[in-house]
C-alpha positions, 0 to 999 in steps of 0.5 A: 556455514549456516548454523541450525539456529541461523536461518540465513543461507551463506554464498562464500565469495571473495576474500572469505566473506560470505553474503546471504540476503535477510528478506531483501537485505544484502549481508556480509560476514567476513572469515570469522563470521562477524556480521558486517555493517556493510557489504565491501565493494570488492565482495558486492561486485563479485559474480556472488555479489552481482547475482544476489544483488540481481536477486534482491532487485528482482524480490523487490520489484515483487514485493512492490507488485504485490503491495500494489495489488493488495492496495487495489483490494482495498481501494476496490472493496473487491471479495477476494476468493479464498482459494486465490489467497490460499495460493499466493499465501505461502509467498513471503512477498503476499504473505508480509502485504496481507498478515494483520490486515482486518479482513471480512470473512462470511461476515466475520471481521478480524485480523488475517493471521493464517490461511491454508492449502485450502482456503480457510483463513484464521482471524484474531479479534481486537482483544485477541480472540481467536477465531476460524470457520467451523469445520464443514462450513464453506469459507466465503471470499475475503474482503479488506475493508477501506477504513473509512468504512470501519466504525472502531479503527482506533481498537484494531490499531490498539491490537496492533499496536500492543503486539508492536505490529506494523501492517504490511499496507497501509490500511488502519494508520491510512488518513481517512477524510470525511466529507464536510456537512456543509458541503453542497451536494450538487457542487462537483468540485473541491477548491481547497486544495486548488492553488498550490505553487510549484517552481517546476510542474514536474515538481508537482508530477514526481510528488504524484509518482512518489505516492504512488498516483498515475498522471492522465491529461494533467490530473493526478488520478486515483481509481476506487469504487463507489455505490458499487461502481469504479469512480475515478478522483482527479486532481488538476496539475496541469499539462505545460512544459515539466519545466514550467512553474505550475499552479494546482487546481481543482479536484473533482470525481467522474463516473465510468463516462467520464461525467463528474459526479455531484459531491453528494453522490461521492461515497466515503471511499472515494471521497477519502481517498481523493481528499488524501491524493489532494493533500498528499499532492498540494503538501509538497507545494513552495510556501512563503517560507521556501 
């Protein structure tokens, strides 16, 4: 039986035990209510096992929608309507993605701590401070600024940092690349990150897949905004047989008709995090050493 201090609901199933599911986390207690280090197969394939099991399947999945969606956000600069959060925020699986992001509300920029039933979010400063819409003041559409576009990156970590705070997407410990000064602007590709080998392409895919970029005609491809319009970044994998060895190639940026746009043109977003695909891609190349 749950305690009024325990907060965990407790199934009993097989043998005396009982399993509850912390956030998405399957525990087990046996009879006299010691928390297992792991759940015993007789318990985890009972029916109590399989349904919380399918449960936390299902929680999962959830969670990963909603960090792909609130990473989408980001990557757009998209005002997000207050009334939207207002609904999705009692939701654990939104609500663990967007506390603590830095967020911009009617110019207001802070760390989104609370939103109400109707909308008006609760911001904390860097220092602490608080801050919420004054009553009878219209609270505005919400954006999550990509920190390539947030001059004091640095002092909102400290703030979280000194909570001991982990943000539920990565925005403020995402790596941020600047474009070079000497680069030439009507240049429309990047070669420093062409020539990666790879024993097999598939290597090259699933490394792609594993942090999270989506493969179309062989490239890598990661969509944000920029200047106001959706840019998409390509990084060349290649098109071969999965099974064959695979050298990476060039990244390049394209407009909506699918034209490159000059490196001069690509705005801090895109150029970040195309950059960021590129390495994070041509990182998990075979070296010499392999």
């Amino acid at each position: 039986m749950s305690t009024p201090l325990d907060p965990l609901v407790w199934v009993p199933t097989v043998g005396g035990h009982e399993l509850a599911l912390d956030g998405t986390t399957l525990t087990c207690r046996n009879s006299s209510g010691r928390v297992l280090k792991s759940v015993p197969k007789a318990v985890r394939t009972s029916l109590a096992g399989e349904k919380l099991t399918e449960l936390r399947d299902r929680l999962l999945r959830h969670e990963t929608e909603c960090r792909a969606t609130v990473e989408s956000w980001l990557l757009a600069g998209v005002p997000i309507p207050a009334a939207l959060l207002a609904r999705v925020w009692p939701d654990p699986g939104w609500r663990s993605c967007l506390r603590h992001l830095v967020v911009v509300v009617d110019g207001q920029v802070g760390l989104l701590e609370d939103v109400s039933e109707e909308g008006r979010t609760r911001l904390r400063g860097p220092d602490g401070t608080p801050y919420a819409p004054p009553l009878g003041v219209g609270v505005g559409p919400v954006t999550v600024p990509h920190p390539a576009l947030l001059p004091d990156v640095a002092a909102w970590q400290g703030a979280l940092d000194a909570a001991q705070i982990v943000q539920g997407i990565t925005q403020l410990a995402r790596e941020v690349h600047r474009r070079p000064a000497d680069v030439d602007p009507e240049a429309t590709s990047v070669d420093d990150y062409a020539g990666g080998y790879f024993e097999e392409l598939r290597h090259a895919t699933a490394r792609a897949a594993q942090h999270g970029f989506v493969m179309r005609g062989g490239f890598a491809v990661v969509r944000t905004v920029g200047r106001g319009a959706p840019v998409q970044a390509r990084y060349w994998l290649g098109a071969d047989d999965p099974g064959l060895p695979a050298d990476t190639g060039r990244l390049i940026w394209v407009d909506e008709a699918e034209r490159p746009v000059p490196l001069g043109e690509v705005g801090p977003v895109a150029w970040s995090e195309g950059v960021r695909m590129a390495a994070l891609i041509y990182g998990g190349r075979q070296t010499h050493d392999q």
